[in-house]
C-alpha positions in Angstrom: 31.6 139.0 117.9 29.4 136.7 116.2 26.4 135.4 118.3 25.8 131.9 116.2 27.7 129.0 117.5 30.2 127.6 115.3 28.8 124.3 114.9 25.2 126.1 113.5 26.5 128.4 110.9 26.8 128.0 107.5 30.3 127.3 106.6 32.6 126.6 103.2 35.0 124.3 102.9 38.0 123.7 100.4 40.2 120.6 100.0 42.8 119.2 97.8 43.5 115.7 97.0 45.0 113.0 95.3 43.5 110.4 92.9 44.4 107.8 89.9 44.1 110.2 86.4 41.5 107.7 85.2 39.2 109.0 87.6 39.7 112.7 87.1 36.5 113.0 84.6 33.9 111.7 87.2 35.2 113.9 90.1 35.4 116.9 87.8 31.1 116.1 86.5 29.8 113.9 88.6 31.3 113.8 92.1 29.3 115.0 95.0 26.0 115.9 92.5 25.4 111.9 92.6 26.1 111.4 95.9 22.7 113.9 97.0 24.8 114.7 100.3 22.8 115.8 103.1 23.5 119.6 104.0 25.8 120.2 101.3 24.5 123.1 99.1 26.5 123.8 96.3 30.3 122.2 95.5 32.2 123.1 92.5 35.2 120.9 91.4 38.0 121.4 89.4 42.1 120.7 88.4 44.6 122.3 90.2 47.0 124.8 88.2 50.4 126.5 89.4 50.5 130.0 89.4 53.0 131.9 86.5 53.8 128.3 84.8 52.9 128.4 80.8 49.9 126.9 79.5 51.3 124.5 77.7 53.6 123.2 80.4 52.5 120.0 82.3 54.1 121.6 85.2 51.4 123.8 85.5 48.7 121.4 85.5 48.3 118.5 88.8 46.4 115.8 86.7 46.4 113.4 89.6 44.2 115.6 92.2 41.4 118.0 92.8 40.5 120.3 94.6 36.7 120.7 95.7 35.2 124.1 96.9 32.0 123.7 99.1 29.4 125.0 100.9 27.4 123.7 103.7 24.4 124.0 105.9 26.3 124.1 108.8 30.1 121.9 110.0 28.3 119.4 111.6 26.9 118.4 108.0 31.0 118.4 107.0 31.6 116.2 109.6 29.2 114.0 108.9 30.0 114.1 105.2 33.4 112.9 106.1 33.0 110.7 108.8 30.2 108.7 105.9 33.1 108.9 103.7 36.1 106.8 105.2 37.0 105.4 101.5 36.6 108.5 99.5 40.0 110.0 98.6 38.9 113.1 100.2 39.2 112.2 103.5 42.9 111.7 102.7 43.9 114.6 101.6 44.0 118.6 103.1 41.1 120.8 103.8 40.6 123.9 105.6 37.5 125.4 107.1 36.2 129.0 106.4 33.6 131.6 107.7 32.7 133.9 104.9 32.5 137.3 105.9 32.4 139.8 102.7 31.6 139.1 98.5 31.8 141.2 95.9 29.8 139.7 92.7 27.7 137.1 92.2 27.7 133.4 91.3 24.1 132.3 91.5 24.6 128.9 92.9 26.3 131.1 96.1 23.9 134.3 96.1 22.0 132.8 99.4 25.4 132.7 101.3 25.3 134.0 104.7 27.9 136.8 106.0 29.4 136.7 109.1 31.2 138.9 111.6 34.5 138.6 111.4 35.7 137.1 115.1 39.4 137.8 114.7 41.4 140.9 113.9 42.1 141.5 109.8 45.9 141.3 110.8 45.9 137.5 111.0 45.3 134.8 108.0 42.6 135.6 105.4 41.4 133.4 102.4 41.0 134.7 99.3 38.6 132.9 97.0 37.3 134.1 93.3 35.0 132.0 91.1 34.1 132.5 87.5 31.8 131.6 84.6 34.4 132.9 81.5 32.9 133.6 78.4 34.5 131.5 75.8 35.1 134.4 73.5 36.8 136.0 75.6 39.5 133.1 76.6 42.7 134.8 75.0 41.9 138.5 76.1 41.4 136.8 79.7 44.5 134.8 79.6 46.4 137.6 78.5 46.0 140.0 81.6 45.6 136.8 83.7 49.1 135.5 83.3 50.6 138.4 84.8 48.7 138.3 87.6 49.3 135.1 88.8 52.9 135.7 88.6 52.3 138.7 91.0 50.2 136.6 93.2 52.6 133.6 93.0 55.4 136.2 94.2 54.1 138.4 96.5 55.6 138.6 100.2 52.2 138.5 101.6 51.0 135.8 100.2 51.4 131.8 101.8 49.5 130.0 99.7 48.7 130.4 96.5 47.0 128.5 93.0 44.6 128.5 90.4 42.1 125.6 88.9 40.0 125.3 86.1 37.1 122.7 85.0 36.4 122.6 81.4 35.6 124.8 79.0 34.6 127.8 81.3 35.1 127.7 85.4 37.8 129.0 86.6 38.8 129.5 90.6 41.6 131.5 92.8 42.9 130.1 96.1 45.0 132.3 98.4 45.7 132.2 102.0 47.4 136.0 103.0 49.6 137.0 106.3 46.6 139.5 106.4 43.8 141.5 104.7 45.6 144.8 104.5 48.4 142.9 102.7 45.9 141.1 100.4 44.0 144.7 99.8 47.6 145.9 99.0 48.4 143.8 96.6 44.8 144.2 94.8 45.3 148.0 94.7 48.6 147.8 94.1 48.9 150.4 96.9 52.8 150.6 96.4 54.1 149.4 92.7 57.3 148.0 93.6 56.5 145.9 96.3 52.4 144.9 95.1 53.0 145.5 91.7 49.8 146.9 89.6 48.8 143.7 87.6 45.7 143.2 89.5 45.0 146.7 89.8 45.4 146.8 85.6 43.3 143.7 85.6 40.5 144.8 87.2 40.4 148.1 85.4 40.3 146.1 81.9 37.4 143.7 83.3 35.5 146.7 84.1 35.5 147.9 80.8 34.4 144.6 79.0 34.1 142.1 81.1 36.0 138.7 80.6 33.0 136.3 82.7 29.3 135.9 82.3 29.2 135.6 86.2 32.0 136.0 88.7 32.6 136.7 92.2 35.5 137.1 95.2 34.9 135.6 98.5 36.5 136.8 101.6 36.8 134.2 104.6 38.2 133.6 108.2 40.0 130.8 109.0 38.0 128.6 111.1 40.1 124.8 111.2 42.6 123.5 108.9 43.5 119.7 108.2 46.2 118.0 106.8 49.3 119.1 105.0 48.8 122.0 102.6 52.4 121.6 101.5 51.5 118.4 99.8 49.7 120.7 97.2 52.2 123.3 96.5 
């Protein structure tokens, strides 16, 4: 069990929410690097996408919301954040707390990240987040062995949440919230074809051998506190 009260750890944070198109471009630059928030230590922002739909649909793209990944000092800085906020769109919208407990790669901006024990049992909800700095010339080799895997994700019986976001010309993030971590490890191994499918499994193997990013990484988390209506975002 973790010895650091909750309310002194680092923690991240990840919402979604809705605002007028017009102000899409400052969220996605500008919001939260202006605003010099106390405890906040690195927040990336970007658009919503649904998992599987084509690229040139506009039902794969949510124009009219954002979702925000953050990281912070410690909750009480979140609450504060919030609480200093009560006209900021964000405070409308859904959000979910996490303790991150395992990473694999490395985005710079996150390197100083704390890990934490994990408090409850890798049977219950885990979130699965993945961040990454794509190298431009590799945007249609990426896309190519990224479609199918959303589609897996997107289908999977394990999963109960699931999307994808982008912020022009190069970020790209995963969102996922699993039953479990051994059905979230299943799926990434593809441990059995016909149920997990072998998409990611195909994936990975093809990033290792030229890799589609400049930086990336895949963050693991426990649930800590979840607000609002996820549904709302599906």
């Amino acid at each position: 069990m973790s010895q650091i009260a909750p309310h002194t750890q680092e923690i991240f944070s990840f919402h979604c929410f809705e605002l007028p198109i017009y102000k899409l471009p400052f969220y996605l630059f500008f919001y939260l690097k202006r605003k010099k928030v106390k405890g906040l230590i690195h927040s990336e922002t970007l658009i919503p996408m649904q998992l599987g739909e084509s690229l040139y649909s506009f039902k794969r793209y949510h124009l009219t919301s954002v979702s925000v990944v953050a990281f912070w000092q410690s909750e009480e800085d979140l609450d504060r954040f919030l609480t200093l906020s009560p006209k900021d769109p964000i405070g409308s919208g859904w959000h979910i707390r996490l303790k991150l407990y395992r990473r694999w790669g490395k985005i710079r901006e996150l390197l100083s990240a704390t890990l934490y024990p994990r408090d409850s049992g890798y049977d219950t909800p885990t979130v699965a987040i993945t961040l990454a700095r794509l190298k431009i010339s590799q945007l249609i080799r990426f896309t190519k062995w990224g479609k199918p895997v959303e589609k897996q994700v997107r289908d999977h019986p394990g999963k109960r949440f699931a999307f994808a976001a982008f912020r022009p010309f190069r970020n790209f993030l995963t969102f996922s919230i699993w039953n479990s971590e051994d059905e979230m490890i299943q799926m990434v191994q593809g441990k059995s074809p016909e149920t997990d499918g072998l998409e990611h499994k195909d994936a990975m193997a093809e990033r290792n051998r030229n890799d589609f990013h400049s930086e990336f990484t895949t963050l693991r988390f426990e649930i800590l506190k979840e607000v609002g209506n996820r549904e709302d975002f599906s």
